[in-house]
C-alpha positions in Angstrom: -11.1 15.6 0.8 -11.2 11.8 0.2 -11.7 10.9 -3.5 -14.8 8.4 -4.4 -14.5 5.7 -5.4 -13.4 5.3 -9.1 -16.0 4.2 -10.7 -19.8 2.6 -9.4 -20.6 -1.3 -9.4 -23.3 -0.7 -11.4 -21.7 0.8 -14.4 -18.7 -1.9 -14.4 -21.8 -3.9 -14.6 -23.0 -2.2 -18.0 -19.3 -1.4 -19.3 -18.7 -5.1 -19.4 -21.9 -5.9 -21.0 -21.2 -3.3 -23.3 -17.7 -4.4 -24.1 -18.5 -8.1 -24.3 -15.9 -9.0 -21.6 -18.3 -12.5 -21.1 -17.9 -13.5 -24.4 -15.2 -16.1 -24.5 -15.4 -17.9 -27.6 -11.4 -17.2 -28.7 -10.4 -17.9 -25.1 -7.0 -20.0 -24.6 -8.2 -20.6 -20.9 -11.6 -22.0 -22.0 -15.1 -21.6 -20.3 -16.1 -19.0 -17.6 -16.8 -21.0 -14.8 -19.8 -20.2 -12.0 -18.0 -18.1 -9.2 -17.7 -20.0 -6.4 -16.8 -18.4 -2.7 -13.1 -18.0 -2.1 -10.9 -19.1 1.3 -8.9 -16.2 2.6 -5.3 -16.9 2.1 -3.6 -18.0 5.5 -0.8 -14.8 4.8 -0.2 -12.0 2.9 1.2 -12.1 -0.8 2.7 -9.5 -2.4 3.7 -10.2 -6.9 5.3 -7.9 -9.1 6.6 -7.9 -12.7 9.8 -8.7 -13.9 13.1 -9.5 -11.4 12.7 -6.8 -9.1 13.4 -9.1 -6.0 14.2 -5.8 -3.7 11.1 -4.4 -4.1 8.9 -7.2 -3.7 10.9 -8.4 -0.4 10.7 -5.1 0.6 6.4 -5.1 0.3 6.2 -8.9 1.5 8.2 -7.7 5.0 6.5 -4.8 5.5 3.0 -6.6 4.5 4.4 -9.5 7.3 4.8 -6.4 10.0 1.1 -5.7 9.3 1.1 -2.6 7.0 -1.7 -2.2 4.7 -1.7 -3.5 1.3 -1.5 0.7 -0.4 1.6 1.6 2.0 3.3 -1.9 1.5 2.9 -1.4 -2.6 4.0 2.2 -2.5 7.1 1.4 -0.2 8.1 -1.4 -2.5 7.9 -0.1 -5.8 10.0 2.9 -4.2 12.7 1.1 -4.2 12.9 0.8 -8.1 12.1 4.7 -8.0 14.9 5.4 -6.7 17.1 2.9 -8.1 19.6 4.3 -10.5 20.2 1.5 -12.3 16.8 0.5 -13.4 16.6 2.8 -16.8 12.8 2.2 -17.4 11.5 3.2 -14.0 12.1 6.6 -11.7 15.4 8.2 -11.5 17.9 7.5 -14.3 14.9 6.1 -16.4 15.4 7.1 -20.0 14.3 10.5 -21.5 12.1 11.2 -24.3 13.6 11.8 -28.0 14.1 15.4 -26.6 16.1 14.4 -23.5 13.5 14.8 -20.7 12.7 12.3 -18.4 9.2 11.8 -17.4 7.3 9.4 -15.2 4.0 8.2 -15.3 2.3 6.2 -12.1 -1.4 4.9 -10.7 -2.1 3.4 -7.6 -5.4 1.7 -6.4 -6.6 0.7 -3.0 -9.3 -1.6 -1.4 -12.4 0.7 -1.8 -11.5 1.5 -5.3 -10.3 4.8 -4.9 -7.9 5.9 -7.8 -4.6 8.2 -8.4 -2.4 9.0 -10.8 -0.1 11.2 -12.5 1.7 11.1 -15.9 4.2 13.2 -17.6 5.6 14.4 -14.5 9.3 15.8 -14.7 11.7 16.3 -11.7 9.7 14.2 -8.9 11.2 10.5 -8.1 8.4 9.2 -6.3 5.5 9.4 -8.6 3.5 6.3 -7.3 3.4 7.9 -3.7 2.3 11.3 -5.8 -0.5 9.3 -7.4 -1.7 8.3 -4.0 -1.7 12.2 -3.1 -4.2 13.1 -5.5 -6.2 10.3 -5.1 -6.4 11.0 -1.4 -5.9 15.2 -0.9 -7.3 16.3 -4.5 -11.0 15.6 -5.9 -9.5 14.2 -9.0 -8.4 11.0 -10.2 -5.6 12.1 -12.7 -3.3 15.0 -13.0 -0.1 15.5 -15.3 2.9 17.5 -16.7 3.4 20.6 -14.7 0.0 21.0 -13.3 1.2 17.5 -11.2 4.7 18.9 -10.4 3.5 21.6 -8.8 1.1 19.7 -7.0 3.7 17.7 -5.6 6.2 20.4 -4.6 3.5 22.2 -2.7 3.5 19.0 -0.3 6.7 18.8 0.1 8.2 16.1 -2.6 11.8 16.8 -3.4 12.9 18.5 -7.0 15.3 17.0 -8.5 17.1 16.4 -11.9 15.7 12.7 -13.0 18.3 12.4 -16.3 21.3 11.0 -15.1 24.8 10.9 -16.3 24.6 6.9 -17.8 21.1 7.9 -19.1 22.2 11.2 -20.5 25.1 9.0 -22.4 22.9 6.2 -23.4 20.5 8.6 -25.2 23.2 11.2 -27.1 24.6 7.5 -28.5 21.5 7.1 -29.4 20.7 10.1 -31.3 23.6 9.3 -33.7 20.8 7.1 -35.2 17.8 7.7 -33.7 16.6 4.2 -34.6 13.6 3.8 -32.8 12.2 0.2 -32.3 11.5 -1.5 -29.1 13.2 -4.5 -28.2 11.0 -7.5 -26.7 12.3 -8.0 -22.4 15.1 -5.4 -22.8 14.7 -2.6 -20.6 13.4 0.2 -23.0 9.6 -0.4 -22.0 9.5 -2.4 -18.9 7.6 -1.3 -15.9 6.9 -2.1 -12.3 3.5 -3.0 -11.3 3.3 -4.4 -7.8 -0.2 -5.9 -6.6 -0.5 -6.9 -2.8 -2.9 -8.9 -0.5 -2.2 -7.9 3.8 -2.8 -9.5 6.6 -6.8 -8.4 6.6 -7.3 -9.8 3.1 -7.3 -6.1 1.4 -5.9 -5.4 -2.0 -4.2 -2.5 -3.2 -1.9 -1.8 -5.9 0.8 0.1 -7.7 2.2 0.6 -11.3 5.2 3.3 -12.0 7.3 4.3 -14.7 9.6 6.4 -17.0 7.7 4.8 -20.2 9.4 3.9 -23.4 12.6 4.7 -23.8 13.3 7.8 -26.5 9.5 8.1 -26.7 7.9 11.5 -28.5 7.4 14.2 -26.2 4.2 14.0 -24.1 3.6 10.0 -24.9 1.9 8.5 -21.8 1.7 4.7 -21.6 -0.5 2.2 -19.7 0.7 2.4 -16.3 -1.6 5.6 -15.5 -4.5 4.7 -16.9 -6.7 3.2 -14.6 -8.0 0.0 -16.1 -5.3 -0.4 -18.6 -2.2 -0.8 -16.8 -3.8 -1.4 -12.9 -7.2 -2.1 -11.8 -8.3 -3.7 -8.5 -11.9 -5.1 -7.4 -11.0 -5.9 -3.3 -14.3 -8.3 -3.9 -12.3 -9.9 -6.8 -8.7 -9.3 -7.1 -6.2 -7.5 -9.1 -3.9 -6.9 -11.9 -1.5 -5.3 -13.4 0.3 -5.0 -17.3 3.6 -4.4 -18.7 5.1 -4.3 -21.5 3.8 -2.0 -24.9 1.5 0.0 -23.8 -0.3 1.1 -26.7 -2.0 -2.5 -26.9 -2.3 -2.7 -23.3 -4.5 0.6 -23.4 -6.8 -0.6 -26.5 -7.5 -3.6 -24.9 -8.1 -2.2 -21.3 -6.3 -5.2 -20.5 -6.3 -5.1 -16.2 -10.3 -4.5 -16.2 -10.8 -7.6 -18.5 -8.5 -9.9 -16.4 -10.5 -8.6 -13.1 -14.1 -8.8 -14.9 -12.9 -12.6 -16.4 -11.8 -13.1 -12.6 -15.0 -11.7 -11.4 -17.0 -14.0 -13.3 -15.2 -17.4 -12.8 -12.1 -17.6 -14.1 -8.8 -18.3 -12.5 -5.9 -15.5 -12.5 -3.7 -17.6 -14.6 -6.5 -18.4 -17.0 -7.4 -14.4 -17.0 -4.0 -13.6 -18.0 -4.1 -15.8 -20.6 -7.1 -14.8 -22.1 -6.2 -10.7 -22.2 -2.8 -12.0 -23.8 -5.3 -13.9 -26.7 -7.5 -10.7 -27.0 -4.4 -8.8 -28.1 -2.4 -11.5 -30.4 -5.9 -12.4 -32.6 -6.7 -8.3 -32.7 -3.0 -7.3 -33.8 -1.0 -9.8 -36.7 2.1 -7.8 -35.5 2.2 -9.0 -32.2 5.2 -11.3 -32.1 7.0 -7.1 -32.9 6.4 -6.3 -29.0 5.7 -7.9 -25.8 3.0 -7.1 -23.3 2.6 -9.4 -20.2 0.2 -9.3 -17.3 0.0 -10.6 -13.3 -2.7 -10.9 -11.5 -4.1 -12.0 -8.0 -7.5 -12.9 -6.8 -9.0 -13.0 -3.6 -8.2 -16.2 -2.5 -4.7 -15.2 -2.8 -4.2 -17.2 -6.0 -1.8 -15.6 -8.8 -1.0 -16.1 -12.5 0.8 -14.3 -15.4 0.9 -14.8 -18.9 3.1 -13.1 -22.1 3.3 -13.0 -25.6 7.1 -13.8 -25.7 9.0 -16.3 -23.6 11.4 -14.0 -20.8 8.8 -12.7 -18.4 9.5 -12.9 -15.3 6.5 -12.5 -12.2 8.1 -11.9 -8.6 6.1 -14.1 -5.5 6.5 -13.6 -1.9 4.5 -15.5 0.5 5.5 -17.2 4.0 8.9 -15.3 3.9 9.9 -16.5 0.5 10.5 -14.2 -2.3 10.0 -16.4 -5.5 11.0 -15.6 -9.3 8.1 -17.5 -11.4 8.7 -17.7 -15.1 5.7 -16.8 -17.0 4.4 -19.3 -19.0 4.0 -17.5 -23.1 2.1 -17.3 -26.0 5.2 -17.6 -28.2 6.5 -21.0 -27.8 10.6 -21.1 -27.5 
């Protein structure tokens, strides 16, 4: 059974009249500007947070071979899934205060169909689980062991996520249990891929093992739809990182697609759902949060609180690491 679409045009309509998303008046990227009709970029583009050059060459080739935009962003964020190095994403990711590891993941295609799973133990591949439900299940979320089950009856691989560097890390850790995170080190970074193919369709993909030595059963961002992915294939797309307890109160991926939607530029977009969170919270320059998107046109932008973000690029064969400009001067 295919899952409908997310949520209807006419009540993103409402919800951004309701939440003021037009109201611009604290903006950093000035003025909406009157939408204007969009050139179809000449090839695909595929952007992802922070230096994961692997998995961003591996969704630029596949999106150069032709495979959809869903598949190429599912295959590439894969690769940090599995990557036992990475401590904030997948395998080896670090556990909770408790010592389990658990992943939390959303993908969204070009109709605007929605998955996602969070709290999930002993499955690797959580963004291509996400894409299970949304496709095979009539829901848009599932989590804990309700999604693991899911998963093992079709046919994902069980397997123990906490590693032996990640078990180490987090006894050393327990000595103190000092728990604080620290701005663009790898204790709440995530990967959130976005990717335009060869027929001008956008999908995207956000996965991850969520803050490191978190309380048991704390989900993030990155599977709430809207908060840390959200894609409009009219529009474009966008995706968060960073804390997600202020991504999630400011529902920061819709705003940049609605401020996209009506005008603005993705770098300007970013810019403004980083200036939402900075005036609402005086304790910002405690945590980073940073955002990417891409619009139609095939245009990109990313914006963060604290200088050190970095946005993956790969277009025309070339996989590009783009500093994000910040809200934080150095």
């Amino acid at each position: 059974m295919k899952r409908r679409s997310f949520i209807s045009r006419g009540t993103l309509g409402s919800l951004a009249i309701s939440m003021g998303l037009l109201s611009t008046s604290r903006s950093m990227a000035g003025p909406l500007k009157t939408k204007t009709k969009v050139k179809r970029p000449s090839k695909p583009i595929s952007i992802c947070t922070w230096r994961f050059e692997k998995a961003n060459a591996t969704c630029g080739a596949l999106l150069d071979k032709g495979t959809p935009a869903l598949d190429a962003v599912i295959a590439g964020v894969a690769v940090e899934e599995e990557n036992l190095k990475n401590t904030t994403v997948g395998k080896g990711g670090a556990p909770d205060r408790e010592g389990h590891v658990t992943l939390d993941a959303c993908v969204m295609d070009k109709n605007g169909n929605a998955g996602s799973v969070a709290a999930v133990e002993n499955i690797t591949h959580v963004a291509a689980l996400a894409r299970k439900v949304m496709e095979d299940t009539p829901h848009v979320m599932m989590v804990a062991e309700g999604a693991e089950q899911f998963a093992l009856a079709n046919g994902f691989k069980k397997e123990d996520l906490l590693t032996a560097e990640s078990e180490k890390a987090w006894k050393e850790w327990l000595k103190t249990s000092n728990y604080k995170p620290i701005i663009n080190i790898e204790n709440h970074d995530t990967i959130g891929m976005l990717a335009m193919d060869a027929n001008g369709d956008l999908s995207g993909a956000c996965t991850t093992s969520g803050l490191a030595y978190k309380m048991r059963g704390r989900v993030g961002d990155s599977p709430i739809i809207g908060s840390g992915l959200y894609i409009d294939n009219e529009v474009g797309g966008a995706v968060a990182t960073g804390m997600g307890e202020e991504v999630i109160k400011s529902v920061g991926s819709f705003l940049i697609v609605e401020l996209m939607k009506n005008g603005m530029l993705p770098q300007q977009a970013c810019e403004e759902a980083v200036n939402r969170i900075v005036t609402k919270n005086p304790a910002y320059t405690d945590f980073q949060v940073a955002y990417i998107a891409m619009n139609k046109a095939g245009e990109t932008g990313s914006f963060c609180i604290h200088p050190g973000f970095t946005m993956m690029k790969y277009s025309d064969n070339q996989n590009e690491a783009i500093a994000s400009m910040s809200y934080i001067k150095e």
